[in-house]
C-alpha positions as CSV (number, residue, x, y, z in Angstrom):
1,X,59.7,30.1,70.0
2,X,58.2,31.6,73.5
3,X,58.9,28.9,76.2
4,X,55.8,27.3,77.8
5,X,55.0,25.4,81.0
6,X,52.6,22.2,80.5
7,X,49.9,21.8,82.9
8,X,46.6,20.0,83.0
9,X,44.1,21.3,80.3
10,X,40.8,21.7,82.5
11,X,38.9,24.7,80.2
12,X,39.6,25.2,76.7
13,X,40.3,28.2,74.8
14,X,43.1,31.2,74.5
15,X,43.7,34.0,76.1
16,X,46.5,36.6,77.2
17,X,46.3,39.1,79.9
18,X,47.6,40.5,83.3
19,X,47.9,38.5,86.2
20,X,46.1,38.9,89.7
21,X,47.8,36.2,92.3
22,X,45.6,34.8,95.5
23,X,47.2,33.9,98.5
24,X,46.4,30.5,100.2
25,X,44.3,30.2,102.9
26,X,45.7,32.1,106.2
27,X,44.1,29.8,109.0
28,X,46.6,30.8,112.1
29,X,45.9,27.4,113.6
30,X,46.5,26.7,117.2
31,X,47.9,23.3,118.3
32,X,48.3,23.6,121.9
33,X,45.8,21.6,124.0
34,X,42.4,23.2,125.7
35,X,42.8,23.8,129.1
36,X,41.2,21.1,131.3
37,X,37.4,21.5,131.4
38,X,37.5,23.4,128.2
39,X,35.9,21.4,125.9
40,X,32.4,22.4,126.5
41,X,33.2,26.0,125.3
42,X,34.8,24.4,122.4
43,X,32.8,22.6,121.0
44,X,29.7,25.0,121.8
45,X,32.4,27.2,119.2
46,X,32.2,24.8,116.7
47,X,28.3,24.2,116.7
48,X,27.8,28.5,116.1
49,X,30.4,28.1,113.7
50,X,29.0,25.0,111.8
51,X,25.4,26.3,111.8
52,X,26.7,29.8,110.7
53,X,28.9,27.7,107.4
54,X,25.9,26.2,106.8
55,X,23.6,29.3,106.7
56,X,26.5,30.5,104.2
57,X,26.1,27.7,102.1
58,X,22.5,27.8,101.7
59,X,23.1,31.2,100.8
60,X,25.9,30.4,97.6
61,X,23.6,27.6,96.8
62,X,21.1,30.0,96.1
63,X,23.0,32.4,94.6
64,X,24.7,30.2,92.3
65,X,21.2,29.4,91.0
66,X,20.2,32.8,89.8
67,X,23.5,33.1,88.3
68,X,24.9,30.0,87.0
69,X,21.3,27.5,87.1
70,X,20.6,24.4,89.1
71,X,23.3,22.0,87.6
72,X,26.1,24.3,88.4
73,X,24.8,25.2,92.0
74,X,24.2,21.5,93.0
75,X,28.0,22.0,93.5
76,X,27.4,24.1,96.4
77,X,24.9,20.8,97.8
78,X,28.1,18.6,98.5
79,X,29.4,21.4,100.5
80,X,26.5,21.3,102.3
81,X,26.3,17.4,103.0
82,X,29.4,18.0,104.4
83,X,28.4,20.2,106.7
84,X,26.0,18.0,107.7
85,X,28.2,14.5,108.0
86,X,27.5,13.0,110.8
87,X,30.6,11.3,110.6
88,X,32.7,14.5,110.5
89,X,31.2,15.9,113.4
90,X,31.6,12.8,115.7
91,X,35.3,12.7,114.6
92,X,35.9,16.5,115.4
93,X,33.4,15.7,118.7
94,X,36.0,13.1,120.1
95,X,39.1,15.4,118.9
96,X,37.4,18.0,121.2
97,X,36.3,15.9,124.2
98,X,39.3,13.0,124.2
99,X,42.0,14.7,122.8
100,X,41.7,18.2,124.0
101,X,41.7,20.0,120.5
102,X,41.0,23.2,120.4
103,X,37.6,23.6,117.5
104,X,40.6,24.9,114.9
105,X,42.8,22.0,115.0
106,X,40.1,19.6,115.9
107,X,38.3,20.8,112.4
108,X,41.7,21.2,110.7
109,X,42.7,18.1,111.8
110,X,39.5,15.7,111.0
111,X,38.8,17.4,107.7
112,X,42.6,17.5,106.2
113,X,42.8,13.7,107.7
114,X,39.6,12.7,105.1
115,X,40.9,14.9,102.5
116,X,44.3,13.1,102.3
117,X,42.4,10.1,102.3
118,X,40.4,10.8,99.3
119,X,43.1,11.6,97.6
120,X,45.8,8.5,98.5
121,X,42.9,6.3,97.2
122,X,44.5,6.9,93.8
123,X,40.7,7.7,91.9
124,X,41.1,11.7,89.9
125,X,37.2,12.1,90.7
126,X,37.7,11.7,94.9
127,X,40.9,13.1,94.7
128,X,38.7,16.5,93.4
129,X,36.4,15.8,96.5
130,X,39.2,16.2,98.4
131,X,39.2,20.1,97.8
132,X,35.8,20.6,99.2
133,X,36.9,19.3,102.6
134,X,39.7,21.8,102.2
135,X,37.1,24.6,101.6
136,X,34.9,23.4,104.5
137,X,38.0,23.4,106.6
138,X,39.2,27.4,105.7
139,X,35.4,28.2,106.2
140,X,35.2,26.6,109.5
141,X,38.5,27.7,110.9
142,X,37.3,31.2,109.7
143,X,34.4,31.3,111.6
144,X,35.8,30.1,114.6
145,X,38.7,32.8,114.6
146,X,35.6,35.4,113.9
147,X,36.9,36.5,110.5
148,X,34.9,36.1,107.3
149,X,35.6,33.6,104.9
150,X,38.1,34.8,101.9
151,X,34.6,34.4,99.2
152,X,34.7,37.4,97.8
153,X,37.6,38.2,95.2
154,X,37.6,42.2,94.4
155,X,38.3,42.2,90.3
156,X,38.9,45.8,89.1
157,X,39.8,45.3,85.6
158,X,39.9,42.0,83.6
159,X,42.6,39.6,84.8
160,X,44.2,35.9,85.2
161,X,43.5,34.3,88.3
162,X,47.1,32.4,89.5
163,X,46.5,31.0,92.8
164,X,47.4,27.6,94.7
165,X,43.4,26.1,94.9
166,X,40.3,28.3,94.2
167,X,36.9,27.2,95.7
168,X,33.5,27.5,94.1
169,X,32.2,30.2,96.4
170,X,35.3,32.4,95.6
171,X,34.5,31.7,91.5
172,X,30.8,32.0,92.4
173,X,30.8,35.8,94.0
174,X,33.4,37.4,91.4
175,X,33.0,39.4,88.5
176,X,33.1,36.7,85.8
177,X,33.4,39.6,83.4
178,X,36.8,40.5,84.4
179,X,38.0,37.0,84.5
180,X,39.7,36.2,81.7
181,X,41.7,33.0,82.8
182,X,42.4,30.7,85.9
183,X,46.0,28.9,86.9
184,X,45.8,26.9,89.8
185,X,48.7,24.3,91.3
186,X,46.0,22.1,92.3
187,X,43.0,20.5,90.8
188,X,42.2,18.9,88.0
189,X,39.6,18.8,85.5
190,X,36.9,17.1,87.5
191,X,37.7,20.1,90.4
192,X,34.7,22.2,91.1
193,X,36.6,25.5,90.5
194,X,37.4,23.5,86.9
195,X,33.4,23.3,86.1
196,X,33.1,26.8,87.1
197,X,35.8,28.0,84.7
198,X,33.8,25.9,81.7
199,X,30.6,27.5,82.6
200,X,32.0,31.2,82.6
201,X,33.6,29.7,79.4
202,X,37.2,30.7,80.3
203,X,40.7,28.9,79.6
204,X,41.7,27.7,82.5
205,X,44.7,25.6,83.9
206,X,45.7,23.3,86.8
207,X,48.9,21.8,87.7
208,X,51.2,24.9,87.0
209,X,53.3,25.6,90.2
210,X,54.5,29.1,89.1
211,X,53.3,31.2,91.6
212,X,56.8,32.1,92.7
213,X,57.5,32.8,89.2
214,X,55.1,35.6,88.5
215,X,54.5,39.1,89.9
216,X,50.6,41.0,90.1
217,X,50.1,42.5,86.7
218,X,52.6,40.9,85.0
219,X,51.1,39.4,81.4
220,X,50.5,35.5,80.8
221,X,49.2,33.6,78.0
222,X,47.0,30.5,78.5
223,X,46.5,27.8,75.7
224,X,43.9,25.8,77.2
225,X,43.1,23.3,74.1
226,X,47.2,22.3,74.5
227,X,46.9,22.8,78.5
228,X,50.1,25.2,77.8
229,X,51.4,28.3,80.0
230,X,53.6,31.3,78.5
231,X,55.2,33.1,81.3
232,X,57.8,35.2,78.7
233,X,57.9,37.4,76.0
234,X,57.0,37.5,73.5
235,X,53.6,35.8,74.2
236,X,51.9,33.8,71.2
237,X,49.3,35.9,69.5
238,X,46.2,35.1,71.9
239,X,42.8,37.5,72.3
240,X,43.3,39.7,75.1
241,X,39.3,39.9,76.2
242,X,36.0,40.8,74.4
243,X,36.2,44.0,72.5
244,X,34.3,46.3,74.4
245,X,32.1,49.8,74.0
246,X,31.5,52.6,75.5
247,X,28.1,51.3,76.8
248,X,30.1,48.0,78.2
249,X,28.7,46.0,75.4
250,X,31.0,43.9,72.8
251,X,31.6,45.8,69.6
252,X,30.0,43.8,66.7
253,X,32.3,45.2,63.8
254,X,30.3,44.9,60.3
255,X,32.5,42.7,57.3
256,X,32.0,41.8,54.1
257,X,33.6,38.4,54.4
258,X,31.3,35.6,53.3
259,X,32.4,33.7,56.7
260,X,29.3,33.3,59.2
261,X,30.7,33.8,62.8
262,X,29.1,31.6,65.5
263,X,29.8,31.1,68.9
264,X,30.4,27.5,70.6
265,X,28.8,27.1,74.1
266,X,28.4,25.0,76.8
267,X,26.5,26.8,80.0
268,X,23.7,29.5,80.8
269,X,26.7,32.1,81.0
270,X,27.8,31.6,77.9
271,X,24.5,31.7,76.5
272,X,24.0,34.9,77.7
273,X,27.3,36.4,76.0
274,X,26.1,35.1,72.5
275,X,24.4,38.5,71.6
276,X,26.5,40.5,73.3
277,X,30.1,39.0,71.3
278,X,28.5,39.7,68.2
279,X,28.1,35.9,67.2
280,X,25.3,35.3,64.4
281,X,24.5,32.1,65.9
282,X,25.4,29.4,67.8
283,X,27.4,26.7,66.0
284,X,27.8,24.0,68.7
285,X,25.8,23.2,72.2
286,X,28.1,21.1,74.2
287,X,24.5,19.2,75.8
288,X,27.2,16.9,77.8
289,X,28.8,19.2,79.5
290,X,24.5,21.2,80.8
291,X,24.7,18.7,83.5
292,X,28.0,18.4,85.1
293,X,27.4,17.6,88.7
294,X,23.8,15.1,88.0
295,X,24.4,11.7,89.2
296,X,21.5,10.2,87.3
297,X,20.4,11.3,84.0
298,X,18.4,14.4,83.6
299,X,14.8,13.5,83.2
300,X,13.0,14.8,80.2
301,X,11.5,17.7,81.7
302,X,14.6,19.3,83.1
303,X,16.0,19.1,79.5
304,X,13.5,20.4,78.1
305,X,14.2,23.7,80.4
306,X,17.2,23.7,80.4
307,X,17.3,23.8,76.4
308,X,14.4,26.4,76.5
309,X,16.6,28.7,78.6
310,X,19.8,28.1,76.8
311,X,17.4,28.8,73.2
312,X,15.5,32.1,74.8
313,X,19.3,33.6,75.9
314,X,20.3,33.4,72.4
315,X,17.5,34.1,70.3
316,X,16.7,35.1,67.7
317,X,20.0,33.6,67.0
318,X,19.4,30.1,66.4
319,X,21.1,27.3,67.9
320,X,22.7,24.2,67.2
321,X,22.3,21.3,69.9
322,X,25.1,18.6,69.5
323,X,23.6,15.3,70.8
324,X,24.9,13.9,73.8
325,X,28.6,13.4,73.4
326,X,29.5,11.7,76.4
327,X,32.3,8.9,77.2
328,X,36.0,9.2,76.0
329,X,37.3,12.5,77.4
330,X,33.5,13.8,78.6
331,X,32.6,11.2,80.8
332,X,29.5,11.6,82.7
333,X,28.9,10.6,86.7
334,X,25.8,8.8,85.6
335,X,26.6,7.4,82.6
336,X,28.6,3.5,84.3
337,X,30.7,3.5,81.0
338,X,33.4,1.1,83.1
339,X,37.5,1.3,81.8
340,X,38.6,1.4,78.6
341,X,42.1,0.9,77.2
342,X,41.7,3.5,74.8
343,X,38.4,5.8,75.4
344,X,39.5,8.3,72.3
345,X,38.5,4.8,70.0
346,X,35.8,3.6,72.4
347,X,32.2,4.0,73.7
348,X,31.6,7.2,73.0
349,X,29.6,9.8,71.4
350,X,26.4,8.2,69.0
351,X,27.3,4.9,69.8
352,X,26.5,5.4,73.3
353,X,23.2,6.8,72.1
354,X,22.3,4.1,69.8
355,X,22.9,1.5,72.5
356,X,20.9,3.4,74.9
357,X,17.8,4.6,73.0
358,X,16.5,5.4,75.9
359,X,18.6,8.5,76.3
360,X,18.4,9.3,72.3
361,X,14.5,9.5,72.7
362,X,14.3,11.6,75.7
363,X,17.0,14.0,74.3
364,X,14.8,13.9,70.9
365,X,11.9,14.8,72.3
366,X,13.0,17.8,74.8
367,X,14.5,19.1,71.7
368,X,11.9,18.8,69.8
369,X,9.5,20.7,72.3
370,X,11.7,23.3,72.3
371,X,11.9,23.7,68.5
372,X,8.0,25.1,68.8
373,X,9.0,28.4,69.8
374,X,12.4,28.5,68.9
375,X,14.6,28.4,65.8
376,X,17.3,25.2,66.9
377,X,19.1,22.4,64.9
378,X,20.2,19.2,65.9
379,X,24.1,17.7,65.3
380,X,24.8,14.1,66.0
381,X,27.9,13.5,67.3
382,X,31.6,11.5,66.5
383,X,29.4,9.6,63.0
384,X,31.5,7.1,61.0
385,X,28.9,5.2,58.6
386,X,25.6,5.9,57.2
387,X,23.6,3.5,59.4
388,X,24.2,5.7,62.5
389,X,22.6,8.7,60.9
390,X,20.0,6.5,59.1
391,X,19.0,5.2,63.1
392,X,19.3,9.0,64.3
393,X,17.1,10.2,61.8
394,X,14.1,7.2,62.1
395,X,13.8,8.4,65.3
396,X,13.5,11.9,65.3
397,X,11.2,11.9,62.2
398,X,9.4,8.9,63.9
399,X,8.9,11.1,67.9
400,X,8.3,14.3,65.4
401,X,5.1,12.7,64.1
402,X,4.4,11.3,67.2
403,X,4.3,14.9,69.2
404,X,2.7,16.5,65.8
405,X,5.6,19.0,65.3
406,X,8.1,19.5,62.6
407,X,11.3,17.9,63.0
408,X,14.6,20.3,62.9
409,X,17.0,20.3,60.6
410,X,19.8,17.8,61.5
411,X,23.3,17.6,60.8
412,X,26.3,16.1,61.7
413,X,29.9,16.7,63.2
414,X,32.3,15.5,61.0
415,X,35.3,14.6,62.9
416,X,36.2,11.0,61.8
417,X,38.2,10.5,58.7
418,X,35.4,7.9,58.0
419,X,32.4,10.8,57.8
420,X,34.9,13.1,55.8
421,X,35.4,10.2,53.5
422,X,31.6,9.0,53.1
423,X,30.6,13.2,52.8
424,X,28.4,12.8,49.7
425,X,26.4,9.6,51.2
426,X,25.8,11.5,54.0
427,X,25.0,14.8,52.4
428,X,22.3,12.6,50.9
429,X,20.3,12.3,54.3
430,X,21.3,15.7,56.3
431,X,21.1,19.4,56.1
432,X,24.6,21.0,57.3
433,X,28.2,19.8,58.1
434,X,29.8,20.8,61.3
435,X,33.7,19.8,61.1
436,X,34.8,18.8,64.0
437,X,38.7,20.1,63.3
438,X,40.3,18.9,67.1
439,X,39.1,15.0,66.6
440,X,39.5,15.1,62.9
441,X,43.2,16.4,63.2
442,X,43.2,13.5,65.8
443,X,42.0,10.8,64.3
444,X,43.7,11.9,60.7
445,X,47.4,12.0,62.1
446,X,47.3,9.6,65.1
447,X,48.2,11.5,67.2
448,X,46.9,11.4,71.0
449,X,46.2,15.5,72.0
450,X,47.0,14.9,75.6
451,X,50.2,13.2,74.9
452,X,52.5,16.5,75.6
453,X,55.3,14.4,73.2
454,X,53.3,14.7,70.0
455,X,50.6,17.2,70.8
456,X,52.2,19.9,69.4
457,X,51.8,18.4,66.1
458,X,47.9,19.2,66.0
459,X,49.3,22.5,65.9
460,X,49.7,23.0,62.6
461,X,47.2,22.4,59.3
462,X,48.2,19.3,57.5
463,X,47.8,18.6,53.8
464,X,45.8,15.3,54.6
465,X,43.6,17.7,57.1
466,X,43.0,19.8,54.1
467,X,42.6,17.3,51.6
468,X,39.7,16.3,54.0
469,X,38.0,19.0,54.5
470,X,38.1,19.9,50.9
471,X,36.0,16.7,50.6
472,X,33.3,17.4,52.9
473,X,32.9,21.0,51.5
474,X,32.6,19.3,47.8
475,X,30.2,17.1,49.0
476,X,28.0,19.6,50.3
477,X,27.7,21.9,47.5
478,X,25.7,20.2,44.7
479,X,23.3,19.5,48.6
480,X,22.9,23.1,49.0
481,X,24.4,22.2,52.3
482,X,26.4,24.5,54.5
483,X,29.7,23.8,56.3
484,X,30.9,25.2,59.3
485,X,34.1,24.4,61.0
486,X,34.6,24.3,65.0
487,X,37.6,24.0,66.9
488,X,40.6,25.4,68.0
489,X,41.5,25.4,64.2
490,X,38.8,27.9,63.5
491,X,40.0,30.5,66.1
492,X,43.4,30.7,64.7
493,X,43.5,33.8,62.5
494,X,47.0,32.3,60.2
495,X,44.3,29.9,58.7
496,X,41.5,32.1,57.4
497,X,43.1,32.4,54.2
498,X,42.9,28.8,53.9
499,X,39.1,28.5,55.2
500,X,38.3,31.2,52.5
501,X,40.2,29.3,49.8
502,X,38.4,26.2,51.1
503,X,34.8,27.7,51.1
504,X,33.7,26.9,54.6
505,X,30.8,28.4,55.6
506,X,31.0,29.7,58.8
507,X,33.7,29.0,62.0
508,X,32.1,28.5,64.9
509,X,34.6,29.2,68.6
510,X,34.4,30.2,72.0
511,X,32.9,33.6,72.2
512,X,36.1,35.3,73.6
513,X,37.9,35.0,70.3
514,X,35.3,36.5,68.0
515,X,36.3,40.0,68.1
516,X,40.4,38.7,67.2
517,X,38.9,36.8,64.0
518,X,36.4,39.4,62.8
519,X,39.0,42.3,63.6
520,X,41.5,39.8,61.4
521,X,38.5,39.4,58.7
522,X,38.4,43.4,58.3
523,X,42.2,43.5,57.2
524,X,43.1,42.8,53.6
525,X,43.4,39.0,52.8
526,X,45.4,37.2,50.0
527,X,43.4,33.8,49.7
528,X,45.3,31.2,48.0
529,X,44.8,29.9,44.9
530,X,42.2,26.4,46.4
531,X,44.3,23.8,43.5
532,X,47.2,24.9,44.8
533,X,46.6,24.3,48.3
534,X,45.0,20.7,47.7
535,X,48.5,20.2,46.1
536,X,50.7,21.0,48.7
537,X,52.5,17.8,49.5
538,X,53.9,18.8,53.6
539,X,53.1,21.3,56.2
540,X,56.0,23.4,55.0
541,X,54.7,24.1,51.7
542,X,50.8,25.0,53.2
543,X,52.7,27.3,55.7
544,X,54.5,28.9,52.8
545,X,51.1,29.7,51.1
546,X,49.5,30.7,53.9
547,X,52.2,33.3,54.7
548,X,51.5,35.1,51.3
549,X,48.1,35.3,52.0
């Protein structure tokens, strides 16, 4: 088996490709004092140079809002506030006029000082903050020195992104076309340049110190669902990057497989790459993850346009809007959710929902506004008994008479052994299955997916997974309801046999591995005999049925 290195999952998803490196910032810093009666010319510097950052950052902001929308750019607003601190300024202001630092070192100085605070205070969200007073830092001492700010990253072809710490101007400015994957030694997933990387809809990485290790255009392999690193060969069987043709457009290659192929999103960019990968509709709307950097809850006429827009991108493709999924590993700045022992079995998902109705009404009706002009369905989120759907669906029948429109079809994720098991009660009151296959496996073996000592057993297909599954598909037939399966599961070509065998629906992934499963859906495929998959008694014995397939 190719070796990996662990690091910190931050964007999910596979890929494989060559590697570009970044070098770290070059800030030639002077530490010897100002000469006596210097200060005046120094910090005259550092106003031109702050007013000039923050002309810059205006700038990003508003390029980050053509490109990415409004909740991504308000990343660019902390930078700003920053820039603005009164606090800051004073401190580099008495480094200049008391200590005799020239504006580099007094800037370096001030800003690296905060930064390490932030990050000794022991809390992952300020320790993130900490990299924007890093960025403001580079920028300033940049401007100071009279060179411009390392933004701009040239991509000529597609590539992996290895570097120590990327910033979100640098992420902002690129070619997110050519960017297959990010590494980073620093960061986390609550980093800035990690939001980016979930927008573009990339597999990305932090905590991997390999720079040293690797060489520009040397190949790497990212598993970003198991936050694993393959540096050797051979590298696992990953998509390289969308297929493309000649007019720069992704290839949608025609197959007579059953299987719908449906794209999971979670951003405006990924929206927009819906039609272009070929997908015949969007299977799953991250909603959670539309507003990453609100610290209040978005009010019910920003959802309503940021839904329209998401819709509009990908129509005439319909779309499927998961409800609000937030708490456990999705937690939300404005959503006080306080600690919890064990978040994977806590507050999360509908139950947050039902003790807020608040937030269930107000997501209700935006979507319902949008389903006037376009064709959407709505997917409640982590169900385990019939009263939750029974409460989801008063309510949007209830604010679907009250608006005088016609409610959408709803459905749920099934990714609690409890949903799988109660699949015909269910079936009764909904229209489609989603199975959710990374909490199901989960929550089916007990085993924690971020706990790198028995992660890797999600890895492989279980009969007890199966056995599930099998139920929620036999529940929805006599329904007339279909069944689509997300996860990484789904973009694992070794297990369409098994989906086929099954009789799933449709697989629903991130948009970059469509082109490996429907290329893998053209070649000939053995599908196992379904009894005889149902009575496979270990993982060895599915594997061996798989492998004839």
């Amino acid at each position: 088996m190719t070796a990996s290195i662990k690091g910190i999952s931050v964007s999910s998803g596979k890929i494989k490709g060559p590697v570009l490196t970044l070098p770290g910032q070059d800030l030639r810093l002077d530490f010897t004092p100002a000469k006596a009666g210097q200060h005046h010319s120094e910090w005259h510097r550092f106003e031109e140079a702050l007013a000039l950052a923050e002309t810059q950052l205006e700038k990003l902001h508003q390029q980050a809002q053509e490109k990415l929308g409004d909740d991504i750019a308000a990343l660019f607003v902390g930078l700003h506030l920053l820039v603005t601190d009164p606090e800051l300024i004073d401190e580099v202001k008495t480094q200049i006029f008391k200590k005799r630092a020239r504006a580099e070192a007094a800037v370096y100085h001030v800003l690296n000082e905060q930064a390490r605070t932030l990050v000794n205070i022991g809390d992952d969200y300020l320790a993130e903050r900490a990299a924007d007073l890093r960025e403001l830092a580079g920028r300033l001492v940049h401007l100071l020195q009279g060179r411009v700010p390392p933004d701009h990253i040239l991509l000529e072809h597609p590539v992996i992104l290895l570097a120590d710490e990327l910033y979100p101007a640098q992420l902002t400015l690129l070619d997110n076309d050519k960017l297959l994957g990010i590494v980073t030694r620093k960061g986390g997933r609550h980093a800035h340049a990690a939001i980016l990387a979930r927008a573009y809809g990339i597999p990305a990485l932090a905590g991997c110190n390999v720079l040293d290790k690797v060489s520009d255009g040397d190949w790497v392999a990212i598993d970003g669902d198991q936050g694993l690193l393959y540096l050797d060969d051979p590298l696992p069987d990953f998509p390289t990057a969308h297929v493309e043709s000649q007019d720069g457009c992704a290839e949608v290659i025609p197959t007579a497989s059953p299987i719908r192929l449906a794209a999971n999103i979670s951003t405006l960019v990924e929206a927009r790459q819906v039609s272009r990968c070929g997908a015949r509709e969007v299977g799953l709307c991250r909603t959670e993850l539309l507003f990453p950097s609100r610290q209040q809850a978005p009010s019910l006429e920003r959802q309503i346009q940021i839904y329209s827009h998401i819709a509009r991108e990908c129509a005439p493709a319909p779309v499927t809007f998961r409800l609000l999924d937030a708490g456990g590993d999705k937690p939300l700045p404005w959503l006080n959710k306080g600690s919890e022992p064990n978040p994977a079995l806590g507050w999360h998902g509908i139950r947050v929902l039902l003790d807020q109705p608040e937030l269930l009404d107000t997501q209700l009706k935006a979507l319902l506004e949008v389903s006037r002009q376009y064709c959407i369905r709505i997917m409640v989120p982590m169900v385990t008994e019939l009263e939750e759907v029974l409460a989801v669906k008063a309510r949007l029948h209830a604010l679907a008479a009250e608006l005088e429109v016609a409610a959408p079809e709803l459905g749920t994720m099934v990714e609690t052994p409890s949903a799988a098991m109660l699949a015909d009660v269910l079936a009764e009151e909904l229209d489609f299955f989603s199975i959710g296959s990374n909490d199901l496996a989960q929550y089916t073996l007990a085993v924690d997916r971020d706990n790198p000592r028995v992660a890797d057993r999600l890895n492989a297909v279980s009969p007890a997974l199966v056995r599930l599954m099998a139920l929620v598909v036999d529940a929805a037939r006599p329904k007339g309801l279909a069944v689509t399966l997300c996860g990484e599961l789904a973009a694992n070509p070794d297990y369409l046999p098994l989906w086929l065998s099954l009789g799933i629906d449709g697989l629903s992934m991130q948009a970059g591995a469509l082109a490996h499963i429907r290329q893998r859906l053209m070649d000939p495929l053995l599908v196992p005999e379904r009894q005889a998959l149902l009575a496979a008694r270990s993982v060895s014995e599915l594997s061996t049925l798989l492998q004839k397939a």
